[in-house]
C-alpha positions in Angstrom: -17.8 41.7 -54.8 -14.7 43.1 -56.1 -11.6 41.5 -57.1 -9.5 43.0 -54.5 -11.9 42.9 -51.6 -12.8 39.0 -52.5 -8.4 38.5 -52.3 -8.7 40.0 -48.8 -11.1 38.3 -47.8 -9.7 34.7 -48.3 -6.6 35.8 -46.9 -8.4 36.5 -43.8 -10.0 33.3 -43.6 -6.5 31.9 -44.0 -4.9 33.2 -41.3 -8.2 32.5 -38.9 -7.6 28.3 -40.4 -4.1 28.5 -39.6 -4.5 30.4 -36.2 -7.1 28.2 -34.9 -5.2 25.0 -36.3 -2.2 26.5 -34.2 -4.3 26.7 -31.1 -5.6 23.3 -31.5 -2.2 22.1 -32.0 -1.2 23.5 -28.4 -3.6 22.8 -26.9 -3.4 19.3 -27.6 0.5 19.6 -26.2 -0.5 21.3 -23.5 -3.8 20.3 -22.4 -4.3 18.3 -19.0 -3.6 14.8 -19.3 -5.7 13.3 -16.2 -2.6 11.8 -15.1 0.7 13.9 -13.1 3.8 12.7 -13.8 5.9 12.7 -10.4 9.7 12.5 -11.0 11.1 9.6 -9.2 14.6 8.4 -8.3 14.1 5.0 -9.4 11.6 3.3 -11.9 9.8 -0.2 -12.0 10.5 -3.0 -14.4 7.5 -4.1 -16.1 7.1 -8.0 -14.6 4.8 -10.9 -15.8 2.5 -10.0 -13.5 0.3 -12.4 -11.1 0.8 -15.5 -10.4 -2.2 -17.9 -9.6 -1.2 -19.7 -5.9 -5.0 -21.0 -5.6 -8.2 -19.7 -5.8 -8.1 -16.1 -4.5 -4.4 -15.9 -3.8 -2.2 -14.7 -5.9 1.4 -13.0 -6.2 3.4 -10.8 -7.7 7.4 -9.3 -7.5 8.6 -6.2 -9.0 11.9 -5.0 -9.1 13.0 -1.6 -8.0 15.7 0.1 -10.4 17.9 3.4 -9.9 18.4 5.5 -12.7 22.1 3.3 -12.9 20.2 0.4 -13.7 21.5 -1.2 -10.8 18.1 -3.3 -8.9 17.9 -1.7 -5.9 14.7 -3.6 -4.6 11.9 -6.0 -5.2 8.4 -5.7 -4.1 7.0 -8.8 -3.3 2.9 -8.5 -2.8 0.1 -10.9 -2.3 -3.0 -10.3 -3.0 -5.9 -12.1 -1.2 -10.0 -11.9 -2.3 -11.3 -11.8 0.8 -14.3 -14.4 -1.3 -11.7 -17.0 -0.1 -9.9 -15.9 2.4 -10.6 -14.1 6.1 -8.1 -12.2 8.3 -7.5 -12.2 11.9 -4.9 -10.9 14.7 -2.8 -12.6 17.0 -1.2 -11.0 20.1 1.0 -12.3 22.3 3.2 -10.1 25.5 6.2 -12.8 24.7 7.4 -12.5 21.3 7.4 -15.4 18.6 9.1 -16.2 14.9 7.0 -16.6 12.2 7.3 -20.5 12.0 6.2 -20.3 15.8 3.1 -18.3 14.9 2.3 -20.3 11.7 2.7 -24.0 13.7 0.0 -22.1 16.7 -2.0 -20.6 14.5 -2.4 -22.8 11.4 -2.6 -19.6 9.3 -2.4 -19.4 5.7 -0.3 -16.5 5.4 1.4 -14.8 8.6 2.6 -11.4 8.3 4.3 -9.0 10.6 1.8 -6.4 12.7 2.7 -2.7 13.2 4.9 -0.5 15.6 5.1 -1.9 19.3 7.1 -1.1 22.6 8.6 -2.7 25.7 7.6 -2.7 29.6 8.8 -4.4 32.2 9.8 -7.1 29.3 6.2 -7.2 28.2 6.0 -6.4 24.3 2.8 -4.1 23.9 1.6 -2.9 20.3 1.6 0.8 19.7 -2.1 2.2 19.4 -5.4 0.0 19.2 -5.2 -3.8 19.3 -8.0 -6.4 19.3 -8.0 -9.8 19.4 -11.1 -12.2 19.6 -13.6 -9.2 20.2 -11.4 -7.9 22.9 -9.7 -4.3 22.7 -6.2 -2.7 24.6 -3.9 0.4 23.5 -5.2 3.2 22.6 -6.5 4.4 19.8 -4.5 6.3 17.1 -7.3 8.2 16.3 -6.0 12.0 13.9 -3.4 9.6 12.4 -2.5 7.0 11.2 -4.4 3.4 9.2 -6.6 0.4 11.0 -7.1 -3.0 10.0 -11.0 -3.7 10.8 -12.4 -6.7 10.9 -15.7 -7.9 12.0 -18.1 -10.5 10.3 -18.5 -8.9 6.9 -14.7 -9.2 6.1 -11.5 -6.5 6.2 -11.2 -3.4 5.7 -8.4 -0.7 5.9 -9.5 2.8 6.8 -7.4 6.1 7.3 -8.6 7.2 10.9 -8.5 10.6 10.2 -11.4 10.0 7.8 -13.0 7.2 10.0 -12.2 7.2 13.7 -12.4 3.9 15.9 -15.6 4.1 17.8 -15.5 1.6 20.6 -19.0 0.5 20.3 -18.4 -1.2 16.9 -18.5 -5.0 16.9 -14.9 -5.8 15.5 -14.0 -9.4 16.2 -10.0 -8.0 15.6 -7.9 -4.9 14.4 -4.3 -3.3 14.3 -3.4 -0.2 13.6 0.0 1.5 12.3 1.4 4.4 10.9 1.9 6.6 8.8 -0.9 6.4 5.5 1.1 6.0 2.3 -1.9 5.5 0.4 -4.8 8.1 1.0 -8.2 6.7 0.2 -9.0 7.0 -3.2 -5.2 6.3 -4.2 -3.6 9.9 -3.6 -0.6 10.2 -2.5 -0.3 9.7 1.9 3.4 10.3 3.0 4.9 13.7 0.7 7.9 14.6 0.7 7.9 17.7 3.1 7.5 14.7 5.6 10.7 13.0 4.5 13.2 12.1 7.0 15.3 10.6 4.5 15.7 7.3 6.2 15.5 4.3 4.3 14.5 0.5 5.7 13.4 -2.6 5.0 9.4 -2.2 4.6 6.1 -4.4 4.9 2.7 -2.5 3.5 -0.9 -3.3 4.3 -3.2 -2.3 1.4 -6.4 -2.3 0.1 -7.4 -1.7 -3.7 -10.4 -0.5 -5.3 -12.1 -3.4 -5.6 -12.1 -4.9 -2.0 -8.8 -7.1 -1.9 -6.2 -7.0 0.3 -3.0 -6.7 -0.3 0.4 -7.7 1.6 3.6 -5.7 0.5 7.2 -6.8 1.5 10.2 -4.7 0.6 13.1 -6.7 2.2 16.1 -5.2 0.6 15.9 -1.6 2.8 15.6 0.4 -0.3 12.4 2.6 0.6 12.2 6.1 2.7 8.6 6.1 3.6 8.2 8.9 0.8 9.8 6.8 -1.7 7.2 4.1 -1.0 4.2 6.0 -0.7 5.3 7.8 -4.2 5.9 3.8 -5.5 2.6 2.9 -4.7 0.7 6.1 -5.6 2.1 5.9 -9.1 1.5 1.9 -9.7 -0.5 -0.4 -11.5 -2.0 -1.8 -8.4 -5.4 0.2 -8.6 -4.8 1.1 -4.3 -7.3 2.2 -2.9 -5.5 2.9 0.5 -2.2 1.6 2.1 -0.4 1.7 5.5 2.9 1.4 6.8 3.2 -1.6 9.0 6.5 -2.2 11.2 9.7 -2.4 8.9 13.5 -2.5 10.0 13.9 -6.1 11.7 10.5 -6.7 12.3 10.0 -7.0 8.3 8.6 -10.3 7.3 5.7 -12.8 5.9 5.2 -16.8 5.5 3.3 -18.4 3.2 1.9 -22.1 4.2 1.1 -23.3 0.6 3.0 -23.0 -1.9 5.8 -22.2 1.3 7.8 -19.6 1.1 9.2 -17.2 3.8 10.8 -13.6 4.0 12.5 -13.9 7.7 12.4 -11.0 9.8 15.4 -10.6 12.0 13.4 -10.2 15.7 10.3 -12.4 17.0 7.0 -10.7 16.6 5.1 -10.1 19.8 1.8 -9.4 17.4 0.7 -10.5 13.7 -1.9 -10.7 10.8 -2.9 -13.9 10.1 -5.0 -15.2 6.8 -7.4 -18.2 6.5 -8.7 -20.0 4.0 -12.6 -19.7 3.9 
């Protein structure tokens, strides 16, 4: 091979290395992550994680920031194996404070149910209701989350995905509205749904390895958006999550170690937890 044919040759090969390293180098910058970054108004602080309560309770706050740095909320969560503990629903047509429904009940953990309305001074859930194997409401079926419960434990389904049927043996459910946590952990509230309205929140959810999970926001920081886009984008592996009554109605006990976020009405209807 000739001198000059042999120079234009390696030159060639050159500029194919450095193309090809070019592309590489982009394509690394711009390839696909697995992950999307979502922009957020507000970011988490990263906590010390959970604390141990007693054997398969455990829990957990985070705080909310604003891009001021000011806290604007805490997320306080529990999060229950259901290898220790069972849930269950109370109902009641005359309304009843937390304490009330912890001294009846002897629960473990008492937290606030879902939406509900008044008649003739009678307090009556919104949507399906069961308690000790006995249904009333109607179903929320096209929309919306359920608690389930029968004698193989909880679970939380979207009923869009998995309508109520009422031939299935449930010893107790609730449902609410709206999904902020689609099953599989996508995101169930976006924001062309927004109303803008913010509130104090309480969150039922279930991650991807069984447990249940209670989520109170007290401080009436979170739109509904805002905390379906929180919980999409944790650390708390959700599987699925749904919006439970908020504003007033807002609230959970804890029997052991005691502790209590008040809500500022009585609760005709909760979700109680027991110790197995």
């Amino acid at each position: 091979m000739s001198k000059p044919i042999s120079q234009l040759l390696h030159s060639f090969l050159l500029l194919v290395l450095i193309g090809t390293g070019g592309s590489i180098v982009y394509y690394l910058k711009t390839a696909p992550t697995g992950t999307s970054t979502v922009p957020s108004p507000f970011r988490a602080i990263p906590d010390a994680g959970w604390s141990y309560l007693q054997p398969g309770l455990e829990r957990r706050v985070i705080g909310i920031y604003n891009d001021q740095n000011q806290r604007v909320e805490s997320v306080h969560i529990w999060r229950l194996d259901q290898k220790y503990f069972r849930l269950d629903v109370a109902y009641d047509e005359k309304p009843k404070s937390l304490e009330t429904w912890q001294q009846e009940t002897k629960a473990s953990l008492v937290l606030n149910g879902g939406y509900f309305s008044v008649e003739n001074e009678r307090y009556i859930p919104d949507g399906l209701t069961i308690v000790n194997g006995k249904a009333s409401g109607h179903s929320f079926d096209g929309f919306g989350g359920m608690l389930a419960i029968d004698p193989s434990g909880a679970e939380l389904r979207w009923l869009v995905q998995k309508p109520y049927h009422s031939n299935e043996p449930l010893q107790a459910a609730l449902q609410s509205f709206p999904i902020l946590v689609q099953p599989g952990g996508k995101l169930g509230f976006p924001a062309e749904r927004e109303n803008h309205v913010s509130a104090r929140r309480t969150a039922l959810a279930q991650d991807k390895d069984g447990r249940i999970l209670f989520l109170v926001a007290p401080d009436g920081y979170f739109t509904l958006h805002l905390l379906s886009l929180y919980l999409t984008g944790s650390d708390l592996n959700l599987d699925i999550a749904v919006n439970l009554d908020g504003g007033g109605s807002t609230g959970i006990l804890v029997a052991d170690p005691r502790e209590i976020i008040s809500p500022k009405t009585l609760l005709p209807f909760v979700i109680l937890t027991y110790a197995r």
